[in-house]
N, C-alpha and C positions, 0 to 999 in steps of 0.2 A: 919344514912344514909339519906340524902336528898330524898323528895319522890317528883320522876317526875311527870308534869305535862303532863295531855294529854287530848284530846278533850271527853265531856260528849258524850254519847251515839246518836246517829242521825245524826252527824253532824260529819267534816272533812275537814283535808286543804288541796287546792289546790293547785299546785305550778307546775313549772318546765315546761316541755314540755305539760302536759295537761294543763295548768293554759294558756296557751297561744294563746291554741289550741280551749279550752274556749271562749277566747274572741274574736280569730279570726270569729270562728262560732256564734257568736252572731251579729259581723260588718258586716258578709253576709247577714244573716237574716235581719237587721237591714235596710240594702238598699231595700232587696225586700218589707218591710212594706213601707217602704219610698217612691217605686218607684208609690205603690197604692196610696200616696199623705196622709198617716199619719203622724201625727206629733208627737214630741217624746213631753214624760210627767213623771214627779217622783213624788209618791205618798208617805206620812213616813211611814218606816217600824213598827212602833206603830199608834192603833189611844186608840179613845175613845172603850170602851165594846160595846154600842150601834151600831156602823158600822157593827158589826157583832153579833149582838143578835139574837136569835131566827127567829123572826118574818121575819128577812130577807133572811133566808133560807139557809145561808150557814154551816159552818160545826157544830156539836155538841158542844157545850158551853165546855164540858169535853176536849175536843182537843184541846184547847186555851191556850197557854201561857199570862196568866194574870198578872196585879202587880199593884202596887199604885203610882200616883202620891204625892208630897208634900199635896197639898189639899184636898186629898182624893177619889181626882175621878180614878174609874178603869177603864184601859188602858190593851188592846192586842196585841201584837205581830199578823201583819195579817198572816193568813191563805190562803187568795186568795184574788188576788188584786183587781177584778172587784166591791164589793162593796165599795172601796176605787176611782174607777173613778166611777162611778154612783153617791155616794158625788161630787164630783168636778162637775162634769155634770150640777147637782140640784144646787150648788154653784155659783162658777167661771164659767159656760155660761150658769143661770138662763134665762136668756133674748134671747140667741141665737136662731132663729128659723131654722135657716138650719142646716144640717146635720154636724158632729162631729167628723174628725176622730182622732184618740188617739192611738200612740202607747207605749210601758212600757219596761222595763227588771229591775226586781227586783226578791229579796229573799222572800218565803214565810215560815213558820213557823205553823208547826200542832205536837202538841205532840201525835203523835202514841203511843195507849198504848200496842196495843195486836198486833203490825204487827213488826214480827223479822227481821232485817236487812233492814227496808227502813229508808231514811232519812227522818229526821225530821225538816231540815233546806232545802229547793230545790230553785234554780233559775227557775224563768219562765221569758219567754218574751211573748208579748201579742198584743194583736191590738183591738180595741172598736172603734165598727160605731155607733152612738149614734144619736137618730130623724130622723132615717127612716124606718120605718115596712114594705118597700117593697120586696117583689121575687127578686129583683134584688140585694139589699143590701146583704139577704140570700147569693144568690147565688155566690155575689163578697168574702164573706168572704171566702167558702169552695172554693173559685178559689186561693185566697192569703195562705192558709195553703197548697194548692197541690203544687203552682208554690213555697213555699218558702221550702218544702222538695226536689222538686226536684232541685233547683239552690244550695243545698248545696251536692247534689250526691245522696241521698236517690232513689232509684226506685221501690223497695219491698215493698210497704209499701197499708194498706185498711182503706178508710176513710168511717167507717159509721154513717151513718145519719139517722134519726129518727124526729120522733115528739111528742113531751109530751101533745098535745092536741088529739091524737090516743090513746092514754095509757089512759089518763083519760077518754076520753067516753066509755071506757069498764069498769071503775071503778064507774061512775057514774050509768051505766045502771045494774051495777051488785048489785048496792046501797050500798056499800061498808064504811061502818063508818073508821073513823079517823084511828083505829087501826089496822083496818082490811086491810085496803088500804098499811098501812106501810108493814105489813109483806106479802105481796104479794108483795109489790114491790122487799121486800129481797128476795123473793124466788126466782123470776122472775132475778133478778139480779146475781144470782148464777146459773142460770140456772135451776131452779130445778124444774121443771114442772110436777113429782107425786106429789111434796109436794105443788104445789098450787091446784091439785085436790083434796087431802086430805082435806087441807085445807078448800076450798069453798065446800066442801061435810060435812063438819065439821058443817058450819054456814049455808047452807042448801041453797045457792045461785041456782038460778035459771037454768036450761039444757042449755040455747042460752047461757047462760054468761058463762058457765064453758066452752063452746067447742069453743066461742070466746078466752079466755085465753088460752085454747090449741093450738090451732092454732098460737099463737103470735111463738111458737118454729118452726115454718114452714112459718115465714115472713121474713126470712134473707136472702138477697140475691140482686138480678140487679132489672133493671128495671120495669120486670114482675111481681117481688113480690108485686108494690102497686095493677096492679090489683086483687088479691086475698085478699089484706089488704081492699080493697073498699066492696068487696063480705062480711064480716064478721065486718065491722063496723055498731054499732048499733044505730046511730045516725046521726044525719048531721053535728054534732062536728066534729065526726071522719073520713064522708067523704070529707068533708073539710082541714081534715088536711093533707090526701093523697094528694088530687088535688092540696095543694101548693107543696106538694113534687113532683111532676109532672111535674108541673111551674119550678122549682127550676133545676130540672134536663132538661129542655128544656133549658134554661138560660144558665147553665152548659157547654152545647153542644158549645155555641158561645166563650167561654174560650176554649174547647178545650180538655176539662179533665175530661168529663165524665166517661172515662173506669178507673178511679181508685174509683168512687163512687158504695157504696153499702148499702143498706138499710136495715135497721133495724126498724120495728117496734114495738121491746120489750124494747126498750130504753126510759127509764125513768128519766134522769138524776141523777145525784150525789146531785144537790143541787136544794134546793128548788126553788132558784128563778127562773130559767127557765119555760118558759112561751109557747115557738115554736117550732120550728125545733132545734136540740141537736143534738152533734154529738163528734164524739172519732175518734183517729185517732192509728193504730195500724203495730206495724214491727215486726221483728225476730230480737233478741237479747233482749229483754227487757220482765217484766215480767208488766209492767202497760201500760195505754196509753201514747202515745207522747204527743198526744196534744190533751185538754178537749175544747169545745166550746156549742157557742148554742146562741139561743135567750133569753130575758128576759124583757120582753116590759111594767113591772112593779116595775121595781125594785129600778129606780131613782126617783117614785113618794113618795117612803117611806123614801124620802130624801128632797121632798117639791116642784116634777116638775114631769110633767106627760110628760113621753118620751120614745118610743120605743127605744129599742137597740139592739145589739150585739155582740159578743164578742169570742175569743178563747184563751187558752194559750196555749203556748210550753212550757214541762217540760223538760229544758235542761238537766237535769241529766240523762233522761232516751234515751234522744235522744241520749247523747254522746257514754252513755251508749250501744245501737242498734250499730251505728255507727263504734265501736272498733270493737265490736264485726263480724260486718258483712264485717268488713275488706273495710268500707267507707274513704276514705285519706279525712282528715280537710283539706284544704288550709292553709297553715302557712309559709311562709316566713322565711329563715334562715337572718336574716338581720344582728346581732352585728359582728361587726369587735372588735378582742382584740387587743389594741395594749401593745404588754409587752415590757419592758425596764430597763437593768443594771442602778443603782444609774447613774452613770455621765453621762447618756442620756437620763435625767429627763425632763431638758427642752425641747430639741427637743420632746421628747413624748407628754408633753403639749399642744406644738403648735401645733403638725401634728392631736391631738384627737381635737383642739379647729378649726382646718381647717376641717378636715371630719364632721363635727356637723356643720356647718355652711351649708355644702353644704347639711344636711339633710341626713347623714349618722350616725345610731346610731353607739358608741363607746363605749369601755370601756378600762379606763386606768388600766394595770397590773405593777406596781413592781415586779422582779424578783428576786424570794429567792435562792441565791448561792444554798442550798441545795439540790436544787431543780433542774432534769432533765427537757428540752424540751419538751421533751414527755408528762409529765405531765400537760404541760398547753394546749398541743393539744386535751389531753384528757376531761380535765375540759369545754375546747371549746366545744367540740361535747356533752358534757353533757348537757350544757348550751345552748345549738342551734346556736351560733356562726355562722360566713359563713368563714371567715375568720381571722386570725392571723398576725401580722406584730412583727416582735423582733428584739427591734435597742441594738444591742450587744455593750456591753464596748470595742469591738476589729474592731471597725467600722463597722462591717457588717450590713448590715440590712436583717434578713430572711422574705421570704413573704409567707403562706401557706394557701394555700385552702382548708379548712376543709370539704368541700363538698365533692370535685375529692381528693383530698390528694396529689396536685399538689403543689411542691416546689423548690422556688428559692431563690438565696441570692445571695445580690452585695455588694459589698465593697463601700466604701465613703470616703475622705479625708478629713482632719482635717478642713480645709476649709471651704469645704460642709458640714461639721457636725456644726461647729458654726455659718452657715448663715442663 
């Protein structure tokens, strides 16, 4: 017995009605990055090991799809595309002194080992403002992720923001060594805020700094949370990092779209490079975030160019994902016309599919199997997304059916008319 093939674990194909539905939602999105005046960029879906080595903070070397080239050098499969423009950045506009914008949609690649049922393979689309560290840049990014969920129908949806310069000055003032830092971040990350007291009671951390960490579970929320986040920072790190978040939400206000921002001060990032303000974007139907962002205003220098940036992605899979689920309609366009046809009104079919394609009508030419009832090709249509049917009969007729309404007519033709 022949043993079928079928896709490895993580990964899966796309096709049909969502495969279309797919890309329609990404050519929406795609305008609104656009309309911010980014421009589009493709990065290889392989680089060198180095673009994502340790040092640069993004995922665990173990989560990498690795392999060799002929010469020996080891090559990734990326994980996340921003240290792939940050390369280009340091690269191809070494010399650029004004600001960057860069938008993306590619696949990334993370070998999950211990998370059951997520993919391993996800499309993101993306956007990077690269050479400018202001409040304002901040602010235009978290205005281009609110205005591009809501131009696709999204309204349920909570964008929180943070600052990884908050997080660390309670890490700093708590003196917190290498290791100790990480598994307080895990904690923290899971919420689990007995086990960071334990923990810092454990290592024998200071009163102000344990009831500082307590308090991060009672910094989430509107506007009023930074002033309590300023009351329990224990440095001018960290009241500094409220006050741009302050700035940022003033800024916010002239977009328009402050009432979908909410802050978060326990927010530490996923990946190391982030440097600012970070932020996650969260809805009903999905079980991760939509869309990961943030600052990281070091991360193109370890690439040979010192240059503030920023950046977000959208995880289409989980958006689509929210989307079915919360019963959001894609935009999608029924647009193929079939045109089917008995053998001896082969030419006519030719000509009439090579007249509808000229005027910019997709087409698809059908031969019609004797065996085969009507019905079944109406049906193949509505499978296919079709909008319409045309069947120029061996007995002249020609039937017209709108597979939309399931409105039908049929005219007759002379022999005439058929050969002209």
């Amino acid at each position: 017995m022949k043993r079928v093939l079928h896709t490895p674990e993580g990964v899966r194909d796309i096709y049909n009605l969502e495969c279309g539905k797919k890309i329609a939602l990404e050519a929406n999105l795609k305008k609104v990055f656009h309309s911010y005046g980014y421009h589009d960029i493709q990065t290889p879906s392989f680089e060198y090991f180095d673009v994502f080595r340790k040092e640069i903070g993004t995922i665990p070397s173990k989560d990498l799809y690795k392999f060799f080239d002929k010469d020996g050098n080891t090559l990734a499969l990326r994980p996340d595309i921003t240290p792939s423009i940050a390369r280009v950045a340091a690269t191809l506009f070494k010399d650029e002194t004004l600001p960057v914008r860069l938008c993306y949609t590619g696949n990334t690649f993370i070998n999950h080992s211990n998370y059951q049922g997520r993919l391993r393979e996800t499309t993101q689309m993306g956007a990077e403002l690269m050479g400018d560290n202001s409040i304002e840049a901040d602010a235009e990014m978290l205005a281009l992720v609110i205005e591009s969920l809501l131009t696709i129908g999204l309204k349920e949806f909570q964008l929180s923001v943070g600052n990884v310069d908050f997080f660390q000055s309670l890490i700093e003032d708590a003196c917190l060594d290498e290791d100790a830092e990480e598994r307080v971040r895990e904690l923290i990350n899971n919420r689990n805020y007995y086990g960071v007291e334990e923990f810092l009671d454990s290592i024998q951390v200071k009163r102000s700094s344990k009831e500082a960490f307590a308090a991060l579970n009672d910094l989430v929320g509107g506007v009023m949370t930074l002033s309590q986040a300023k009351n329990i920072a224990p440095n001018s790190k960290g009241v500094m990092a409220v006050k741009r978040l302050e700035k940022i939400y003033d800024t916010l206000k002239l977009y328009g779209v402050e009432k979908f921002i909410t802050f978060d001060l326990s927010m530490s990032g996923t990946y190391g490079y982030y440097s600012g303000i970070i932020f996650r974007c969260y809805t009903f139907g999905t079980g991760d975030a939509i869309v990961k962002g943030g600052r990281y205003d070091h991360l193109t220098e370890k690439f040979g160019k010192e240059s503030p940036a920023i950046g977000f992605a959208i995880v289409i899979d989980e958006l689509m994902n929210a989307l079915v689920r919360q019963k959001v309609r894609i935009a999608y366009s029924r647009k193929n016309t079939i045109i089917l046809y008995d053998g001896e009104r082969s030419r006519e079919a030719i000509s009439l599919a090579r007249d509808f394609r000229r005027k910019g009508k997709d087409t698809e030419l059908l031969p019609k199997d004797a065996g085969k009832k009507l019905e079944e090709y109406v049906t193949y249509g509505n499978e296919y997304y079709a909008s319409n049917l045309i069947y120029l009969s061996d007995t002249g007729e020609i039937t017209m059916i709108n597979l939309i309404t399931g409105e039908q007519k049929t005219v007759n033709t002379t022999s005439t008319d058929r050969s002209s």
